[in-house]
BABA-891017 format. One record per atom (N, C-alpha, C): residue in one letter; x, y, z. Coordinates in steps of 0.02 Angstrom, whole numbers, plus 50000, padded with zeros to 5 digits. Atoms other than C-alpha are relative to their C-alpha. Layout:
<rs>
AXYZ ...
</rs>
This chain:
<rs>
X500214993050005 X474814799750140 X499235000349993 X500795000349996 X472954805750169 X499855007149952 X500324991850009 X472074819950073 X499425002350032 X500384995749960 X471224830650167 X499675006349960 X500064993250020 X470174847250130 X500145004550041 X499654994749956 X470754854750288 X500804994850037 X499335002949973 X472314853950374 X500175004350069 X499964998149957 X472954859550553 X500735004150004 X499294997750023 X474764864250505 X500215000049917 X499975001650050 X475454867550339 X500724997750018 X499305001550004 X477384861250289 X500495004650040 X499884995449931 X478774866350399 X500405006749956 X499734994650037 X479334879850246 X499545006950049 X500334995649965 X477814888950314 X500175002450059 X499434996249943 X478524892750495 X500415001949986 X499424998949999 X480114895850417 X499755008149987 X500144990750042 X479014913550315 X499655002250081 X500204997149936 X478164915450491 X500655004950037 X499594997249967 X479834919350571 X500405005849968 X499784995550036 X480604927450433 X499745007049980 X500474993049994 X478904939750435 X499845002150056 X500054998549932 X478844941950622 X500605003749999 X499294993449990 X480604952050613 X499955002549941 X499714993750039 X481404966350542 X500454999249966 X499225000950014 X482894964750430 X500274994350001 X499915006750016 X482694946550395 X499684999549920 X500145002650045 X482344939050221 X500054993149964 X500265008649987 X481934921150165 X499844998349951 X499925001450055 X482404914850000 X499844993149999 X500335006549982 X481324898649977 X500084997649919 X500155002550069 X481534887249814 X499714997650017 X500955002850025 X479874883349742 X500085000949966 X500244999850064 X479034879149618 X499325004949976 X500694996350025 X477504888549536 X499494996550055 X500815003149932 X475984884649686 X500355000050044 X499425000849929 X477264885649820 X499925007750022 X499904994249980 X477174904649827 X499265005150003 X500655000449995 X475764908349919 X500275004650072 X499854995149937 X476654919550072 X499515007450004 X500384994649990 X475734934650018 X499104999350025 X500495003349975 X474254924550029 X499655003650058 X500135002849931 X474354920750211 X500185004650049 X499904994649939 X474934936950290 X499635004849976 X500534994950016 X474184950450183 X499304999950010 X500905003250001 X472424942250178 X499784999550080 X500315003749925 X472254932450328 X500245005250072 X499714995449941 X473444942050458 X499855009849999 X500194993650007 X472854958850372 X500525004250013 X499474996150002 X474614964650360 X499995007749965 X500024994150058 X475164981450278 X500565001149970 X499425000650036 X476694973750192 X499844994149977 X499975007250016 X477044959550098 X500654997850026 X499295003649988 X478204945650163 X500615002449992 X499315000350052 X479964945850139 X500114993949968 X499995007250013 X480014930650039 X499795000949936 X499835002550102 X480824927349854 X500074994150003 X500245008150014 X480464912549775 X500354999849921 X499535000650065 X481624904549628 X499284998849960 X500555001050032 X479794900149564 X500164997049929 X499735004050050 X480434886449444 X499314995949961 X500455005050038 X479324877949313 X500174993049979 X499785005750021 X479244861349235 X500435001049959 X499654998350083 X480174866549069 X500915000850054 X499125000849963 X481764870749213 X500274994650034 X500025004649967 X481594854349283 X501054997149954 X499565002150033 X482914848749139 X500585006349986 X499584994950014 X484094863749149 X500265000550089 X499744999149962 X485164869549297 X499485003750046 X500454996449937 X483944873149458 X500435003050045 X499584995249921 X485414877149582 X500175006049944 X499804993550041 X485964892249445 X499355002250023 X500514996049980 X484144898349468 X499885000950075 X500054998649935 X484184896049643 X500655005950011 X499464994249972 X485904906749683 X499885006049961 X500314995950033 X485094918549550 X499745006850050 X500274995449928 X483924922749677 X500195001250051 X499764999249933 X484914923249814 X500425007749980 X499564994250026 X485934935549730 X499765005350010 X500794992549993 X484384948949692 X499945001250058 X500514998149917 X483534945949865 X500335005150024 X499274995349962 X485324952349937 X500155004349971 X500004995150051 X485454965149816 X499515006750004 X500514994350002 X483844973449819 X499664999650072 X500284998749929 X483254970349993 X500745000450072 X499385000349964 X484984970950098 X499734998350068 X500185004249953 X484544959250237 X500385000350055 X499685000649967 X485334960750390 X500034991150002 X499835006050009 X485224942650388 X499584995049948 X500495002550053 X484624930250263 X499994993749998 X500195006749983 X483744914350275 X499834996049951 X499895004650070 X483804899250139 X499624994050018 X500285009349965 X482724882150129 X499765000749918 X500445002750088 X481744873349984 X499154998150040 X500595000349974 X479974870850001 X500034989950011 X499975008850032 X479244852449977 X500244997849962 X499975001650056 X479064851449823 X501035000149978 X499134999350022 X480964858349786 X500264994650049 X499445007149971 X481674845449922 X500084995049945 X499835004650039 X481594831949806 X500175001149941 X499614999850062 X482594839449679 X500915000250028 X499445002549940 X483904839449812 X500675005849974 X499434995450026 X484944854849760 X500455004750044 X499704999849949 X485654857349928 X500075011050002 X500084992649997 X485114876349947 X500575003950057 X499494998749947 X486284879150099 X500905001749983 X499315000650013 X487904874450022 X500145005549939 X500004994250052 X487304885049867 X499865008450029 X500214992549960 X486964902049971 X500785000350015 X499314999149972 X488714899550077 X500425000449938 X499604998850054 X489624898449896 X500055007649976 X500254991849994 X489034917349877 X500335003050020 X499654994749978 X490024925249987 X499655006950012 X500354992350006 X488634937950027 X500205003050068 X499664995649936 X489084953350146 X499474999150054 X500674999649926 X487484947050281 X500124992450004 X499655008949989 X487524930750366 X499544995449983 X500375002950043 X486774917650290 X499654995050036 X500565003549946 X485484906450386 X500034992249965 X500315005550053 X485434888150311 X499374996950048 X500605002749953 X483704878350353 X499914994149959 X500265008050042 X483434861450329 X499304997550038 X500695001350002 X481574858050332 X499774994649969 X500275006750035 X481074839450315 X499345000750009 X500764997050011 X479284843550236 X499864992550001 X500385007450010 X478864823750235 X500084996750070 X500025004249941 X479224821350432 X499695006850045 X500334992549927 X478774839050514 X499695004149946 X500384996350027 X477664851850496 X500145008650028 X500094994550021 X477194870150514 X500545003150088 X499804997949940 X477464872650704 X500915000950004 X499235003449979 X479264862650722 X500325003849944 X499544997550047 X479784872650566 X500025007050022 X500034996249964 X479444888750647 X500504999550072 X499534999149952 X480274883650808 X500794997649981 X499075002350010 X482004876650713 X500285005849971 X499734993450057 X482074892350591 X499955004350082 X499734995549962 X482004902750753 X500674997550043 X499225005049953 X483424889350858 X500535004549934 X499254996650019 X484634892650719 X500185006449988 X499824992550018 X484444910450686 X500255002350069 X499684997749926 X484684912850891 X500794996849980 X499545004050003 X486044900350861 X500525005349967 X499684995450060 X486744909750705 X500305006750022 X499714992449986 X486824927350783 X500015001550055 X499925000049929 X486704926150966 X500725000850032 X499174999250004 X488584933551012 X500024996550091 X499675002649934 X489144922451169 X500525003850041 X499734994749941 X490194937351239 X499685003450021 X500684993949983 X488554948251261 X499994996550063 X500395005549935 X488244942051458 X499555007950042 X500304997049952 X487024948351593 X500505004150049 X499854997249938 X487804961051716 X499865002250070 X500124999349893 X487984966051920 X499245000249969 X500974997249984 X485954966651955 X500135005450039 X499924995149965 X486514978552059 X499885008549962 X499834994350038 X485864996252021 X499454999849929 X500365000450063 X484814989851866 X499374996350028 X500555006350019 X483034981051830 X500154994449989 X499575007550038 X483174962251789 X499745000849928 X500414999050058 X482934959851619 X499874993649964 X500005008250017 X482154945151529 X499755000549916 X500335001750063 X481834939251348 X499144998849987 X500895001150016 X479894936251289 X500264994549944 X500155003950052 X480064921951171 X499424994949969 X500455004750017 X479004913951049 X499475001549944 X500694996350022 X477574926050999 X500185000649904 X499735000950058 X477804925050800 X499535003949964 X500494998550054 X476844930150629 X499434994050012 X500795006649973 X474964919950612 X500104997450054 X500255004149934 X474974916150798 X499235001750018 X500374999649950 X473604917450901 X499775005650054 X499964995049963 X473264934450970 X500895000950024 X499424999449971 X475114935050987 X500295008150015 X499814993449985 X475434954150960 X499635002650079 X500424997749964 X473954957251097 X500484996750073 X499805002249941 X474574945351210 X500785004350034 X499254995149998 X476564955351197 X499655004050064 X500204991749959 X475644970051268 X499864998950071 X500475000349939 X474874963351396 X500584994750079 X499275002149954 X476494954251469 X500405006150008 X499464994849988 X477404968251464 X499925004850032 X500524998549959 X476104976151563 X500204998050086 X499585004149956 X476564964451675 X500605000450036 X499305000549988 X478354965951691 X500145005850012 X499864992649978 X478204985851713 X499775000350066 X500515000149904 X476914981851874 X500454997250062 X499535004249964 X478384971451918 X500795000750015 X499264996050003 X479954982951898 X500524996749956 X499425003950024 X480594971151779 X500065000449894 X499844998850072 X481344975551590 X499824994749948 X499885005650033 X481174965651437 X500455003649954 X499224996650055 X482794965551331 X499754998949926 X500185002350066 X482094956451187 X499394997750006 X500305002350022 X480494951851117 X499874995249935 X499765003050039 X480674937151004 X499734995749955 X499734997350055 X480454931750831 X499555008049984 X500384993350033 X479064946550812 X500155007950032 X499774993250004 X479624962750812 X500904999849998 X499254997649979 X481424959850832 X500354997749950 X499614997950064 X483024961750718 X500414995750018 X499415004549985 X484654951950700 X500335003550034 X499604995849937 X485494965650808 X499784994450049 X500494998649953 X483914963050930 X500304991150035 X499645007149970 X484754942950934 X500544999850019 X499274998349991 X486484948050953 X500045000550068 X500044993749950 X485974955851120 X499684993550050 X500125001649965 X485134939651191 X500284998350065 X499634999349928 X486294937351329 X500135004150059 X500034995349956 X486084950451410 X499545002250047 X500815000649962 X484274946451490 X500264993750059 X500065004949957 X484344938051646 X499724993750007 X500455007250020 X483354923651605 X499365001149947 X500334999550069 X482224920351475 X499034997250008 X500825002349976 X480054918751469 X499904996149945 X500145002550069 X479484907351333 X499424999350008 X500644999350008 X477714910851298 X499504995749968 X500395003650035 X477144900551168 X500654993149987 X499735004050014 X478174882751180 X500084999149927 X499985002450064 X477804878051007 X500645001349966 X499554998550026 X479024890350953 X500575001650040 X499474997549948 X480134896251073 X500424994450049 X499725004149950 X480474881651187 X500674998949980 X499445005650017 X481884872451082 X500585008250000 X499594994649990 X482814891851081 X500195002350061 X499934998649919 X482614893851261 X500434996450007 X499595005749976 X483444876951295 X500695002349978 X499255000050018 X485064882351197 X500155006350021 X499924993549944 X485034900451292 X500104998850047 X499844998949927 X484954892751455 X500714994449979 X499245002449980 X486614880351411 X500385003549961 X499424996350026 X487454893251304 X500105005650050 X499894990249970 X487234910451437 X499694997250081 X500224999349953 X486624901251563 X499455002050056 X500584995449999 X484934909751571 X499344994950040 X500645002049996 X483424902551673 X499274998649953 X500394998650048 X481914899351596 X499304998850018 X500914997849972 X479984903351652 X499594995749927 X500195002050031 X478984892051558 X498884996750021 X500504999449991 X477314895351623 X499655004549978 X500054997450047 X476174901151513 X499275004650036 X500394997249986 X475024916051562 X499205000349997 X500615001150030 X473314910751513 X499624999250044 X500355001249958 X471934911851635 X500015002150064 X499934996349947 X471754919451809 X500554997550028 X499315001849931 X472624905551903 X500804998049975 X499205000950045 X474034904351755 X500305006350004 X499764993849985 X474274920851771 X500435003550064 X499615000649958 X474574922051947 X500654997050016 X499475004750003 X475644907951938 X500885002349980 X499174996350052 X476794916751789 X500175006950067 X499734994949977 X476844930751906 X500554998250058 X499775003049936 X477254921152068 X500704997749978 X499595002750012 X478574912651965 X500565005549972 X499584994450021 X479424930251868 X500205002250050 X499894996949930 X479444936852046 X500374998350039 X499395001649978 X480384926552115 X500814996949983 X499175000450051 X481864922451988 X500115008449993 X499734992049984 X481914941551987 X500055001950050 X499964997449948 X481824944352145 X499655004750021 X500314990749993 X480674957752159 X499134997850026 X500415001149939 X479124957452261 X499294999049947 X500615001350062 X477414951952157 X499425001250026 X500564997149954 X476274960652279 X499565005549931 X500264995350038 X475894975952158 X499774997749917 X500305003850071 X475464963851988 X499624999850022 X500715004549963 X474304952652110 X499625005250005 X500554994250013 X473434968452139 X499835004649983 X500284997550077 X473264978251996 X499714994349939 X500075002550064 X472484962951910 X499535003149974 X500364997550052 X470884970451860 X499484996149951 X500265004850050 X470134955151810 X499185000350025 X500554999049982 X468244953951797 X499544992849990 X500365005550022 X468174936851750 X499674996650055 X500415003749934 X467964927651943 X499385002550026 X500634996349998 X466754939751989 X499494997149956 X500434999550065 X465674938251824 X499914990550004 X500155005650019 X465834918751826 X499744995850073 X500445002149944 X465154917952017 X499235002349988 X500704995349971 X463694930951978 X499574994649970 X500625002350026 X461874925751937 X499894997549927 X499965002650069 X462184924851751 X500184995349975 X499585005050012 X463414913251749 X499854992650022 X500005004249988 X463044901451861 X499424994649976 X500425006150043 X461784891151748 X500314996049964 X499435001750008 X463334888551664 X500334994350038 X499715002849953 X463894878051794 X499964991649982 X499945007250028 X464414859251732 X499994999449925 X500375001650062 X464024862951553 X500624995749951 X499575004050030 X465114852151439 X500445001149941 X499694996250055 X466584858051346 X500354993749966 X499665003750055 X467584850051204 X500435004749975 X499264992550024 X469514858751180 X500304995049979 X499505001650054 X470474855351018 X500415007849997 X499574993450019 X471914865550970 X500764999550011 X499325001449962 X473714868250996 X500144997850055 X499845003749919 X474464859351155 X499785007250040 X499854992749982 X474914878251235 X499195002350016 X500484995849989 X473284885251213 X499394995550023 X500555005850009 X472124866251221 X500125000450095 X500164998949926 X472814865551403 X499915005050051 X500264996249974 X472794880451450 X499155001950010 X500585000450020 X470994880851401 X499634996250045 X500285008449957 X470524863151507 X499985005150049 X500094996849915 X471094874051661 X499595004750025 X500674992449972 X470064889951657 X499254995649998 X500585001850020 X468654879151584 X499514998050088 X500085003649965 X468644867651725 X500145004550078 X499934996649936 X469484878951870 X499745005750015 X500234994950012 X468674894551834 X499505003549985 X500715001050043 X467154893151739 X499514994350035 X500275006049971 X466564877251809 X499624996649955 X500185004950070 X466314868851639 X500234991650040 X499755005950007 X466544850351629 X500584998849962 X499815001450065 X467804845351500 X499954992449988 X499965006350035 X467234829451401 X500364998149945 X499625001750039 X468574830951268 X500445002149996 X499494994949998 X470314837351270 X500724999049940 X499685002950064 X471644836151122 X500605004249964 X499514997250032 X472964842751001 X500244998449947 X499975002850047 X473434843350852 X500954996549983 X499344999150007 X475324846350858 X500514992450046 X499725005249967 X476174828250923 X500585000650032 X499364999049950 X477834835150976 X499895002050086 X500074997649921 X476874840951133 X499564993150030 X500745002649986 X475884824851149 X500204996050095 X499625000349960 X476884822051311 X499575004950063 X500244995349981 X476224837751375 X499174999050011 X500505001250023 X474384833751316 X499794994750051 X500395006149943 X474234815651404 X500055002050058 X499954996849899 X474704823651584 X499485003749990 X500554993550002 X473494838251543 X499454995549988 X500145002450000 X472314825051503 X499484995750067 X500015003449950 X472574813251639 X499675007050071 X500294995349924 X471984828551776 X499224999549993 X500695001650008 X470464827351710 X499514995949965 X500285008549991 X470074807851698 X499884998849909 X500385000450057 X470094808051499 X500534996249967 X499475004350055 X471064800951363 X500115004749943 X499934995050026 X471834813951258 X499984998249923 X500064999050105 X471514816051056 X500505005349970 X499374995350035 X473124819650974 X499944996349922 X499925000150070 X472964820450788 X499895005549969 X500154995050067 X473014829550632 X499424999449951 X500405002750061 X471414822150543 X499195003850046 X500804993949983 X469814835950576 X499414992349998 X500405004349991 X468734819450537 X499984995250083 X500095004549963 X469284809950676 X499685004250081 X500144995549960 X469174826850776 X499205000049993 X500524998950011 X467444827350720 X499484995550034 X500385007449962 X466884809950773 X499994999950083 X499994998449920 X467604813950937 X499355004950025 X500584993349988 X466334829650950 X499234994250020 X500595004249983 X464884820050912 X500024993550074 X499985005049917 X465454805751048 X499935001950043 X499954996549936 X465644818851174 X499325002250022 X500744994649979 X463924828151157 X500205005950053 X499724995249967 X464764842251208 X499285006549995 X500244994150003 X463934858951252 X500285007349958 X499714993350025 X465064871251187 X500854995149972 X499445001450027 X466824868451082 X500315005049984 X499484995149985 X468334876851110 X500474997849929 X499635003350023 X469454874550968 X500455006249933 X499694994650070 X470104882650778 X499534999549957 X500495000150056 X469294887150626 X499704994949986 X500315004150030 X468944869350583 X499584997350063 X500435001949939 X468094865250749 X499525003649986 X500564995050017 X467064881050707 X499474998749966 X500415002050031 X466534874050564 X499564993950013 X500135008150005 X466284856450616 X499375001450067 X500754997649950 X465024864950775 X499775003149970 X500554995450025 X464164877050655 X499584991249964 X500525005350028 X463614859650566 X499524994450039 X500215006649952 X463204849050736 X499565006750014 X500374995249958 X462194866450792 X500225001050079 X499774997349940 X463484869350944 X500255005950014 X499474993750007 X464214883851014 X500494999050024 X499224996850012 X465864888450977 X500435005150019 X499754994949984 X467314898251024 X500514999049988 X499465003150051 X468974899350925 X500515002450055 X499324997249967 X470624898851043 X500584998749991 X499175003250043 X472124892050939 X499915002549930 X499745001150077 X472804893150761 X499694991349973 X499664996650054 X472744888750638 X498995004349996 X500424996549963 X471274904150645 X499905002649899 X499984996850044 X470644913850484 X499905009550025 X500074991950012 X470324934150450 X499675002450072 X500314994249915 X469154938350605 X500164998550054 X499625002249924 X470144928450723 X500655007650007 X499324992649992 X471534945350696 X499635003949992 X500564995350002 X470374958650755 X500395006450004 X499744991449985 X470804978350747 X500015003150067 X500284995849921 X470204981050924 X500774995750042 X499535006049958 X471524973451052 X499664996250058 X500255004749950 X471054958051121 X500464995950002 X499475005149987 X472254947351207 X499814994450031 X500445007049965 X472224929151280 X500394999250071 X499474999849948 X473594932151405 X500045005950055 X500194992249973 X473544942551561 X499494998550039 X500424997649976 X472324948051668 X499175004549953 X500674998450066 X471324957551520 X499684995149967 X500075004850045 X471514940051426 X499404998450031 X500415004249955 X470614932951559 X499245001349978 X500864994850041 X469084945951502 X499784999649947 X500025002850059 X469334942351356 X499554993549966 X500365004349990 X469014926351365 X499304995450018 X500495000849962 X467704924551483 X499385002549972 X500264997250046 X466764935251357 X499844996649922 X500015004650071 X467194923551200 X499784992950009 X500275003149989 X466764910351275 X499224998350029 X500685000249932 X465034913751404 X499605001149931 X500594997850032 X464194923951277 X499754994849935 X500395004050067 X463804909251116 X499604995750051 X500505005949979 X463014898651271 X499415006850007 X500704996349973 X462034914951328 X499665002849936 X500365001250077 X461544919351137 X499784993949986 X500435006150021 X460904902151116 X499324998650033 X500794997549967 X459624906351256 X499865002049964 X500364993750056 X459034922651153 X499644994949945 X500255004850062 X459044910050994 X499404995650011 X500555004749979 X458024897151082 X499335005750007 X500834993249999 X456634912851116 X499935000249954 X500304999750070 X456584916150953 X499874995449990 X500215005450044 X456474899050899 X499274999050035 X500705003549974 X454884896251019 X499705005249993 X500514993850023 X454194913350963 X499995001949933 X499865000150082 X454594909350774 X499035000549952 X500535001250027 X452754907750724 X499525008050039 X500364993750010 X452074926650820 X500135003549945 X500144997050048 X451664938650708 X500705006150000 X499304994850006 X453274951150764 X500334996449987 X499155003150025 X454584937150741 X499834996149937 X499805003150065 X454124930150581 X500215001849949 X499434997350031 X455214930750452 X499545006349955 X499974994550048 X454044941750333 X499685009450030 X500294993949964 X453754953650478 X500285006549991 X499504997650032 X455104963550430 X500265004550050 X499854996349949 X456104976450542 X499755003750026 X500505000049942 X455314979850692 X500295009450039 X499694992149998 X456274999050703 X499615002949937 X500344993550047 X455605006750539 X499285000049991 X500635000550028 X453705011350502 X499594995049955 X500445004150038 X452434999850442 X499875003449920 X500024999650061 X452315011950289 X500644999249947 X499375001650044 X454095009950227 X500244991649988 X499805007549997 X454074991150237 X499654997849916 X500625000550060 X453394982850072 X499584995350013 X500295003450000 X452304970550035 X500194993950032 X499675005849987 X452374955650129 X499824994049964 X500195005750024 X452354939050009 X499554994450032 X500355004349960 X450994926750053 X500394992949962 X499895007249993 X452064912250080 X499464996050037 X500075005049976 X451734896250092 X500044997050081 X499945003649923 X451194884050253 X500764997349990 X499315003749981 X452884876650318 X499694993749993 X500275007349985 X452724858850287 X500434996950041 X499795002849947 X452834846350409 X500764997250002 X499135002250009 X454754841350420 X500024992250000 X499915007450013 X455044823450367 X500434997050062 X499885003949942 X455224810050517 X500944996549988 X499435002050022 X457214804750531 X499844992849995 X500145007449991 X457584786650500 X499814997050079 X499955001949930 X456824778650669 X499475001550034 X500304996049944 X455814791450723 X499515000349968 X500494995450047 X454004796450709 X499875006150004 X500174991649996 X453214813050661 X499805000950068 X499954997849942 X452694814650827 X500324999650041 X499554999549943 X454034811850919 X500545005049952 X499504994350047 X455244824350790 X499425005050021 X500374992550004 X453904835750828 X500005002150093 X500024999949938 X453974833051012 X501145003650014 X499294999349992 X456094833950991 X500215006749991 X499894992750034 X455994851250905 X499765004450077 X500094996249928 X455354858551077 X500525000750050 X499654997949939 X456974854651176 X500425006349937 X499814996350023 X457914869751140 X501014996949966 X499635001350057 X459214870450993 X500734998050033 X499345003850003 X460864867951085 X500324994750039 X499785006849988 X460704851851166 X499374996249968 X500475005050027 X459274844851051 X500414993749979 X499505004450027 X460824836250967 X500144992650047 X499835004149946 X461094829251127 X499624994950034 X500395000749981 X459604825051178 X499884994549948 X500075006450063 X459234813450998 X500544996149995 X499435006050002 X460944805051014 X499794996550070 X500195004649943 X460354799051194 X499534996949989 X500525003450043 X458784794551122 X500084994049971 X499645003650040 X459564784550997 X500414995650022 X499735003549976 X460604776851100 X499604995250048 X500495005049942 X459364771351232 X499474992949965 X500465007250050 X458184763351093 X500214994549971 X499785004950037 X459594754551020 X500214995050066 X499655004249946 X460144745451185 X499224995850031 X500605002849986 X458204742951224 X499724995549944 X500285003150071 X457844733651045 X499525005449982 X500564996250012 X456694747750999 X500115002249926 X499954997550081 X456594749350806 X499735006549979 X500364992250037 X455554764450803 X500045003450056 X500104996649938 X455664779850928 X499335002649988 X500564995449971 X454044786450983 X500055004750054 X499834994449958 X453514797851078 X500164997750081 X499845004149942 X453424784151230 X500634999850015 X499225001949995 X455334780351189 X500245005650018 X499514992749972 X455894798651207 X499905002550065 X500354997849901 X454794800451376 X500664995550042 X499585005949968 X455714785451431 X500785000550012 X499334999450003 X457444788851366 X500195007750044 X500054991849985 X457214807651449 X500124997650077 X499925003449931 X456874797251630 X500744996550006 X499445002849978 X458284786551616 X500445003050003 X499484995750012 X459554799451556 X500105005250076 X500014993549947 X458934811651707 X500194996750073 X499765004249929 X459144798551854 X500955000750008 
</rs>
């Protein structure tokens, strides 16, 4: 076991409150202990909900350790069902409670409660956040999915297909909904269900009745699809909308399992990204060097626009989630690399620096880990905090996504221009710091403090002041890049000290 201060997934209890807070008329009775109950946490705060969870917690102390824990557990099972009347109701133990081993499943079914009872077995010491999310949605399809519900004649009707996947804390997942479904109206084609978010245990009852099924976000949805298409027989579209030519793709592919003509999607896309990433602006852009961490789903989707679309490089490509690492090395292999599948932000970190990337695509902790190398950033996976769930609708999926995108990504390289101006106009008399805002009157400003000269910035190990003073001139978001080549060139040349000769030198060789 490692301790970490960040983490990429939490335990797979956590997916289990994802799914259970993505529907209606579900509830999700978790034994824990005291520090285990942290659901309100993670949706109110972070997701900026305007409910709390459904999710009771036996919230056991040490002092009950020596007294009957399954009585306090069916306790709560009792209440939940009592005061929240669940159309269905979902049971597990966290971590911590697994190893008291009080078989929560067998204690719920003893109950006899009037809603059906969900059991979840969540091994928190072999899986994590994702895989617990996609099993708590398998058995609840499993659980309430009525096998006499079937698809009827097409004749006369729309086709109709499931959406699965999109959950609580995803990833633009509500935005993205919209923007498929968008989709599927351009395309004459229904959706029966949307699945675990927004939908009810009826809303599962009913899956059979969709002509085949879309699964949007693998992570969660895949392993539910698979037992839809051998229980109902249901197709299953597993191309994931992300990016112009993923987009087309999903369309090309809905269009023809439905049967229905994909002329009028293709042109209503609306997208402004190809345009915008041929014009004059962009194309300086052209080769610049990306680095994508993140979920499988969204890491490769990511590689493809970067590379097919944008006309980035990608020098690093990765994931955190290993059940897809399958997925990852092919996505990989297209573009000549060796893929980084782990859970440890350090090793992710080391990678960064190896790459000398230009820009990094990744999650909160990538964010952080380029705000400290001085790269720019752009967040496109989970695990995401507060301003990754914005009020405005922005989706990643789609034709809008595409704009989206193309937008979240272009603009931290074209703000790092701007930055670089300021930085080489840091010493006129309008941009220094005690110049003060450059909109209100010189008489409403106050006094400006007579600071101090800047002193000279101390030489790194290696280097002298004149060559750190020569380094500070390339601009800020490949200086990084520029001193690790440096550094590298002097150390392969025996050169104990860089000068300013060595950086001339290392600048020639690097540019040939």
């Amino acid at each position: 076991m490692q301790l970490a201060v960040w983490t990429y997934e939490g335990p797979p209890h956590v997916g289990a409150m994802r799914v259970a807070t993505a529907m209606e008329g579900v509830h999700f009775v978790l034994h824990a202990p005291q520090g285990d109950t942290y659901a309100d946490l993670l949706f109110t705060m972070i997701e900026r909900r305007d409910r709390r969870p459904p999710v009771t917690y036996t919230t056991f102390q040490a002092r009950d350790l020596g007294k009957d824990t399954a009585a306090l557990l069916q306790d709560a099972i009792r209440q939940a069902a009592a005061r929240f009347a669940p159309q269905a109701l979902l049971v597990g133990a966290s971590c911590t409670a697994e190893l008291i081993q009080d078989d929560p499943a067998g204690l719920a079914q003893a109950l006899d409660l009037p809603c059906p009872v969900i059991p979840l077995e969540l091994p928190s010491y072999q899986r994590k956040e994702n895989w617990g999310a996609a099993e708590t949605f398998y058995r609840m399809v499993r659980a309430l999915a009525d096998p006499a519900v079937r698809a009827g004649p097409r004749q006369g009707r729309r086709p109709l297909a499931n959406l699965l996947g999109p959950c609580a804390l995803g990833f633009r997942h509500r935005d993205d909904v919209v923007e498929v479904v968008k989709l599927f109206d351009s395309l004459g084609i229904g959706v029966n269900c949307v699945a675990p978010l927004g939908a009810t245990p009826a809303d599962l009852r009913d899956l059979g009745r969709a002509d085949f099924n879309v699964v949007l976000y693998p992570e969660i949805g895949a392993e539910a699809a698979r037992w839809l298409g051998r229980t109902f027989g249901q197709p299953t579209i597993d191309v994931v909308p992300i990016g112009i030519g993923a987009t087309n793709d999903f369309i090309q592919a809905v269009a023809a399992l439905a049967g229905v003509d994909p002329a009028p999607a293709l042109a209503a896309a609306g997208a402004r990204l190809p345009w915008w990433s041929r014009s004059v602006d962009s194309t300086y852009l052209t080769g610049k060097r990306v680095f994508i961490f993140g979920d499988a789903t969204h890491a490769i989707a990511a590689a493809r626009i970067a590379s097919e679309e944008l006309g980035f490089t990608v020098c690093g490509l990765g994931c955190y989630n290993r059940e897809f690492a399958r997925e990852m090395r092919a996505a990989a292999a297209r573009h000549g690399l060796d893929p980084l599948i782990t859970d440890d932000h350090l090793a992710v970190e080391a990678a960064i620096r190896a790459s000398a990337p230009e820009l990094v695509l990744g999650t909160q902790m990538e964010r952080h880990i380029a705000k400290r190398l001085g790269l720019a950033c752009a967040v496109i996976s989970a695990p995401v905090h507060v301003q990754d769930f914005p009020a405005r609708h922005s989706p990643q999926m789609g034709f809008e996504g595409a704009n989206v995108i193309f937008d979240t990504w272009v603009h931290p390289l074209v703000m790092g221009l701007e930055e670089h101006l300021l930085t080489m106009f840091r010493d006129d008399f309008e941009f220094s710091d005690v110049a003060g805002p450059s909109h209100l009157p010189p008489a409403h400003l106050p006094a400006a403090p007579q600071a101090p000269a800047p002193a000279e910035p101390a030489a790194a190990p290696g280097w002298t002041g004149e060559a750190e003073r020569e380094l500070r001139k390339i601009p800020f978001f490949v200086r990084n890049k520029a001193r690790a080549n440096t550094e590298r060139y002097a150390a392969l040349h025996g050169r104990a000290q860089i000068d300013l000769a060595t950086l001339y030198d290392a600048k020639a060789h690097y540019a040939r």
